[in-house]
C-alpha positions in Angstrom: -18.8 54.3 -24.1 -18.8 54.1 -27.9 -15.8 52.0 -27.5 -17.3 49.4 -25.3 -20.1 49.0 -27.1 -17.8 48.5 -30.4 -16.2 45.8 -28.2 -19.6 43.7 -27.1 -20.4 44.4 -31.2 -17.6 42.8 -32.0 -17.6 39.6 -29.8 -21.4 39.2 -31.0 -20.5 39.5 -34.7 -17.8 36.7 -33.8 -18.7 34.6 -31.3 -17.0 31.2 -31.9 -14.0 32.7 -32.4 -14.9 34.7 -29.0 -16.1 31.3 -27.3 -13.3 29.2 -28.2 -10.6 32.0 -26.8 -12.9 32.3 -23.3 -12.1 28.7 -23.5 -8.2 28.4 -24.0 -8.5 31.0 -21.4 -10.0 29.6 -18.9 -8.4 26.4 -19.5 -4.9 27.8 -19.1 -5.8 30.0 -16.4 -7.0 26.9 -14.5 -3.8 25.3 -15.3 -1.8 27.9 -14.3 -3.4 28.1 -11.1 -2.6 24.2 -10.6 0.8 24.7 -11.4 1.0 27.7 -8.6 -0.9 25.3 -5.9 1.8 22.2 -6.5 4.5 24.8 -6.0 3.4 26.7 -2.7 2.6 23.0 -1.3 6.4 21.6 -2.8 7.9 25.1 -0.8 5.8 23.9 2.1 6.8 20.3 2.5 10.8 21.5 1.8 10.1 24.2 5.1 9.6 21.5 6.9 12.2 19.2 5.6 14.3 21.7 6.4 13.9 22.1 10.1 14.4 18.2 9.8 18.2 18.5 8.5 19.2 21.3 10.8 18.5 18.8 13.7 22.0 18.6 14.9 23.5 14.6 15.6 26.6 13.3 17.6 29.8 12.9 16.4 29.6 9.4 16.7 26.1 9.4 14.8 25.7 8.3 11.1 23.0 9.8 9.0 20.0 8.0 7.9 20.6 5.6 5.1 17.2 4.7 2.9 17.0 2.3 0.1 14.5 3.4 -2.7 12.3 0.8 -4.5 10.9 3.3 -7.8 9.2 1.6 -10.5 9.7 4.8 -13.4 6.5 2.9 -15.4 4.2 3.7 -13.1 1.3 5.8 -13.6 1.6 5.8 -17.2 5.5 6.4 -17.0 5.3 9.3 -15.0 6.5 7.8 -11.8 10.2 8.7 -12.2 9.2 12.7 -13.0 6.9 12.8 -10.2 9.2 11.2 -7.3 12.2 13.8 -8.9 9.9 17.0 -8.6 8.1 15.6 -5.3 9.9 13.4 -3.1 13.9 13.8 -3.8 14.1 17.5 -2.8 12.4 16.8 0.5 14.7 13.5 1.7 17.8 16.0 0.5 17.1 18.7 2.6 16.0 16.4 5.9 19.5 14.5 5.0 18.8 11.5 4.4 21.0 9.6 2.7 19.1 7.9 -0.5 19.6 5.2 -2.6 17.3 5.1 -5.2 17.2 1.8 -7.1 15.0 1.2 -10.2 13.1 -1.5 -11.7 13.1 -2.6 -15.3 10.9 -5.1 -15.8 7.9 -7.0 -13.6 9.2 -9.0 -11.3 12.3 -7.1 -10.6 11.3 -5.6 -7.5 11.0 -8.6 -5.6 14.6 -10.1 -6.6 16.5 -6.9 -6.0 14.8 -6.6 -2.2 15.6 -10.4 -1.8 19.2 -9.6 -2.3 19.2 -6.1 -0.7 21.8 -5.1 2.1 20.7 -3.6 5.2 19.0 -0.2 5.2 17.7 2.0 7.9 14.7 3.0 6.1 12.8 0.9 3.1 10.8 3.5 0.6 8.5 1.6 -2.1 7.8 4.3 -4.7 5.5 2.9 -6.8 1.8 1.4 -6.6 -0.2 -1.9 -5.8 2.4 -4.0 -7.4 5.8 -2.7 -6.8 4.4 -3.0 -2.9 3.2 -5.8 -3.2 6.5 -7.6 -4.8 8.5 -6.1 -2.5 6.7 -7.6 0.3 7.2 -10.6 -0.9 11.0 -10.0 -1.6 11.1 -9.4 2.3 9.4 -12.6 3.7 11.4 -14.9 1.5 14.4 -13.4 2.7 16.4 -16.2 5.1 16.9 -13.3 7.4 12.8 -12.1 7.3 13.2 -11.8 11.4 15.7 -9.0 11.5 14.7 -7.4 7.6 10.9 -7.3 9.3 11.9 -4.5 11.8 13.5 -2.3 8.7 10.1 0.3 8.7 9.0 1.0 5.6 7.6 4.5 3.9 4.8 3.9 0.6 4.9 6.7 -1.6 1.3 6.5 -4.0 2.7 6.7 -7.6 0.9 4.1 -8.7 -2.5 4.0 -10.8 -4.1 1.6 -7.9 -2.7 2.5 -3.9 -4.8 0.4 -2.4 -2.8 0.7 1.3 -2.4 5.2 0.8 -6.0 5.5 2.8 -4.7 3.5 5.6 -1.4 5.4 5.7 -2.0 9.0 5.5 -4.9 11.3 4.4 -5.7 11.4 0.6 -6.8 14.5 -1.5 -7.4 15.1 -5.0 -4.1 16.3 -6.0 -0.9 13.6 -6.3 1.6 16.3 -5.3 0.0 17.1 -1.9 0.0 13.3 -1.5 3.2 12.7 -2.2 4.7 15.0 -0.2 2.9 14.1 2.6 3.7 10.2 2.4 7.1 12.0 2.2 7.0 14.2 5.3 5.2 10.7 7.5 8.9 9.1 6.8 10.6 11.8 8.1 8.4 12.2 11.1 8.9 8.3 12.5 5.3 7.4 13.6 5.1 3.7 12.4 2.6 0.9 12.8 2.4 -2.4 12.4 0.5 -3.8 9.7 -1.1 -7.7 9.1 0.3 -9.6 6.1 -1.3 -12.3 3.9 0.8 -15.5 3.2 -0.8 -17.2 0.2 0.7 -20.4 -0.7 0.3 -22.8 -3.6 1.2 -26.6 -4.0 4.3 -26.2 -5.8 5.5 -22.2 -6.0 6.8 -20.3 -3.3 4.5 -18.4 -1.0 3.0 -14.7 -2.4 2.3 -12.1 0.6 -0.4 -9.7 0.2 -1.3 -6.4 2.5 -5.1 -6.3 1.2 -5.8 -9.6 0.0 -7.4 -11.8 -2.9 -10.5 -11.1 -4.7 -11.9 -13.9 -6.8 -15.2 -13.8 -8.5 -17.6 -12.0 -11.1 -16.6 -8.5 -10.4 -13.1 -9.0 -10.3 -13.7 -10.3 -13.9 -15.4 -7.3 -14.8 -12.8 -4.8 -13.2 -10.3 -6.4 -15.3 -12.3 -5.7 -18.8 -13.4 -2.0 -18.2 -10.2 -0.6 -19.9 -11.4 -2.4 -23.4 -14.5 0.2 -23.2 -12.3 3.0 -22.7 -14.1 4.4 -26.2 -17.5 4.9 -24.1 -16.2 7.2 -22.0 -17.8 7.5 -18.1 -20.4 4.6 -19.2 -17.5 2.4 -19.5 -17.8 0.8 -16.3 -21.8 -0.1 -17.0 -21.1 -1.3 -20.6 -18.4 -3.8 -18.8 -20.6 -5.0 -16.1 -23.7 -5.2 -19.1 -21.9 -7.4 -21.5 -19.9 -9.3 -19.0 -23.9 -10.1 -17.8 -24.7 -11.1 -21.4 -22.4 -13.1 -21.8 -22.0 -15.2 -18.6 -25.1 -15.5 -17.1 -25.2 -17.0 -14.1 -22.6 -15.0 -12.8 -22.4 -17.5 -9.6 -18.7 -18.9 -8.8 -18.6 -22.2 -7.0 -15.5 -22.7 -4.4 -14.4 -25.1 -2.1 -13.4 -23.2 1.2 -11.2 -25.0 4.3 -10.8 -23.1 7.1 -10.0 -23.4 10.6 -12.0 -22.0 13.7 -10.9 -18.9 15.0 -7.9 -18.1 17.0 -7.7 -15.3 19.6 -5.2 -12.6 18.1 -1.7 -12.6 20.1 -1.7 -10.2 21.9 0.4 -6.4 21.2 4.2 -6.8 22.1 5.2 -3.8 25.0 6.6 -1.0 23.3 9.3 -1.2 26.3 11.6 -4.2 27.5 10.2 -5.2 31.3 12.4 -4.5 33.9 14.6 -7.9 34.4 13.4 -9.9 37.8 15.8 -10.4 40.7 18.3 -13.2 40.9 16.7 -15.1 43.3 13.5 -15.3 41.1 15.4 -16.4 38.0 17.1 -19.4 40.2 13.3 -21.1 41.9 12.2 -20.2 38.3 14.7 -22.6 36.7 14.3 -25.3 39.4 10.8 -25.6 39.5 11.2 -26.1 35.4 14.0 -28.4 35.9 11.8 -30.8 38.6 8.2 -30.0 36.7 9.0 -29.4 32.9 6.1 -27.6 31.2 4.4 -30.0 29.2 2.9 -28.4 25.7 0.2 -30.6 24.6 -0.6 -29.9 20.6 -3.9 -30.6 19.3 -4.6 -31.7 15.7 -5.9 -29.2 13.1 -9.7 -29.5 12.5 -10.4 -28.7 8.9 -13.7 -27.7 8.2 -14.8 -27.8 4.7 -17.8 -25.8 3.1 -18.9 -25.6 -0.8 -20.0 -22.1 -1.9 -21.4 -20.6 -4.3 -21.2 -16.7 -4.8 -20.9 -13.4 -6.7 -17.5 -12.2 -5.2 -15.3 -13.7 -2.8 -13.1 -11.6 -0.8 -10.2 -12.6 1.8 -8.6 -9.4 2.8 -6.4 -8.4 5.9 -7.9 -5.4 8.0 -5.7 -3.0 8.2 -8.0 -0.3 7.8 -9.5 -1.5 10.9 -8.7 -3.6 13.8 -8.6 -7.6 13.6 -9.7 -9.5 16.8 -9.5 -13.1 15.0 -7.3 -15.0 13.0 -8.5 -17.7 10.8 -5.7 -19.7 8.0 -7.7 -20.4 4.9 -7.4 -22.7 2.0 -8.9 -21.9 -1.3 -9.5 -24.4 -4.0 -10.7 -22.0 -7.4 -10.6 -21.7 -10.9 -10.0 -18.9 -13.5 -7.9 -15.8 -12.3 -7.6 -14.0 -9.0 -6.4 -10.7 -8.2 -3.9 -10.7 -5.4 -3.4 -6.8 -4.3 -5.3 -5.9 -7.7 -2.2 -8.2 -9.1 -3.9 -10.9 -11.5 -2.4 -14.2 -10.9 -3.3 -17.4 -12.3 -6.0 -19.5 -9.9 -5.3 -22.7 -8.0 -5.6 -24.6 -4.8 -3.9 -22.0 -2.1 -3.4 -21.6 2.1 -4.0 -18.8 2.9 -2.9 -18.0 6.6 -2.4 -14.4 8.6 0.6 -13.2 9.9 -0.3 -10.1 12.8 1.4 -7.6 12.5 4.2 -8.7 10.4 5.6 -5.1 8.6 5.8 -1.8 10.1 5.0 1.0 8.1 5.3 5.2 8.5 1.8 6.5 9.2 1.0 9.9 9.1 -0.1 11.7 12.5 -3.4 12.5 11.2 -4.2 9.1 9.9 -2.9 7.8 13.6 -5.7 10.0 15.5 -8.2 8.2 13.0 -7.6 5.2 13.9 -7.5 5.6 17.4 -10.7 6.9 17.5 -12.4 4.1 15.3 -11.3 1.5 17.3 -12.8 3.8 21.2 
């Protein structure tokens, strides 16, 4: 007992040496525990993997090729590390054959994917931008009808992954996300996602999976990082100055649009049976005697000036889209396309349905299915 209370005499007679080391403690046990938790759920997702590779294939039967879009300076330069640790050891075991191709510069990502060979499987590792330049890469490809039906995995190593919520179910920790975009690609389940075709007067169509933002707040987004000093009241300070100093905060724009068109309807997952012969022959003489006429009628513009905070033209594939509306924009300033900045001027904006497929997790599947019931 006497030494005990020696003990408790001792921590009082030195407590900020006592307090710091409860600190460093604490700290490292909490990190320590972190570490454990990425491991058990990296042993986990290679379990799994596993049972993927041991899947025995025909003689005749190739193995999976994937080409790998990684862009090592994401999320602060960590991108490469965390893709090593993370993703590599689970597309190894499944075998899949990888080939992992990195960027050097901004910009890169869309030139090597205009100029890429044909792959089974297309894996963006990276975040908003990398996806969004490789999207691009795609639809300016001559060949965009056969590259299109290439499916393509998204693995969040980015410091903005605007399309992970739509894709799989995110947590707090970038290992167990990771792993799981990794694991969706191995397990097939695609869907088809819209895409945004935003074209200027002189410079090759952009394509966006989100869409453009334009307006105050965008302005403010792209300031907070100069408060970074002021800590969790960085975000306030932005939007307070950027008040100050630019009242009225109202944009004007000059929007043309056209009236809505009824979506086109989902193609059937199977080929219909073929009709008989006799079908196919009063088919092709009652088109020879009475040609189908297709009558097309003009585009009617319809022009509105606005004036607003924010304006937002986004794709929803989150949710469900029942119309279709082509845009054009005439703005000034800067607009973020897929939180890309990009100088602003006079665009058409137009949707293409379901344009891309991508790997969805199961989970995220049984979501969406029950938003849109």
């Amino acid at each position: 007992m006497a030494r005990v209370v020696k003990g408790f005499r001792t921590l009082r007679n030195h407590w900020k040496k006592s307090t710091f080391a409860v600190c460093v403690l604490s700290y490292g046990g909490h990190w320590l525990y972190g570490k454990h938790c990425d491991n058990v759920l990296r042993r986990e997702a290679c379990l799994v993997a596993r049972e993927f590779g041991r899947q025995q294939i025909a003689p005749q039967e190739r193995l999976r090729k994937a080409t790998v879009i990684l862009n090592p300076a994401a999320c602060s330069g960590k991108a490469n590390s965390l893709f090593e640790k993370n993703a590599v050891p689970i597309l190894h075991l499944a075998g899949v054959e990888i080939t992992i191709v990195k960027t050097d510069y901004e910009g890169q990502a869309k030139k090597l994917t205009e100029l890429m060979e044909q792959t089974d499987v297309l894996i963006v590792a990276g975040g908003d931008g990398t996806l969004q330049e490789v999207v691009t890469g795609l639809l300016r490809r001559p060949d965009q009808d056969t590259v299109c039906n290439t499916p393509i995995g998204f693995i969040p190593l980015g410091s903005h992954n605007s399309l992970s919520p739509s894709l799989h179910l995110l947590s707090d920790n970038k290992v167990k996300d990771i792993t799981s975009a990794t694991l969706s690609i191995l397990k097939g389940e695609t869907v088809p996602l819209d895409v945004l075709q935003i074209k200027g007067e002189k410079e090759q169509p952009v394509f966006a999976l989100m869409g453009l933002r334009w307006g105050a707040f965008r302005d403010v987004a792209a300031t907070i990082s100069k408060y970074w000093y002021l800590g969790p009241l960085k975000t306030k300070a932005a939007h307070w100055f950027s008040t100050l100093r630019e009242w009225p905060l109202v944009r004007d724009v000059s929007v043309s649009y056209l009236d809505p068109c009824l979506r086109p309807p989902d193609l059937p997952s199977q080929k219909p049976p073929r009709p008989n012969l006799l079908y196919r022959i009063i088919r092709r003489l009652k088109n020879r005697w009475n040609p189908p006429v297709e009558v097309e009628e003009p585009e009617q513009w319809k022009e509105e000036q606005l004036s607003t905070l924010e304006l937002f033209i986004q794709t929803h594939n989150k949710n469900p889209v029942e119309r279709v509306s082509p845009k054009r924009i005439g703005t000034a300033g800067f607009y973020n396309i897929d939180n890309e900045e990009y100088e602003a001027m006079p665009v058409e904006i137009r949707l293409l349905p379901r344009k891309l497929r991508f790997f969805i997790s199961a989970e995220r599947r049984e979501q969406l299915l029950l938003q849109t019931q």
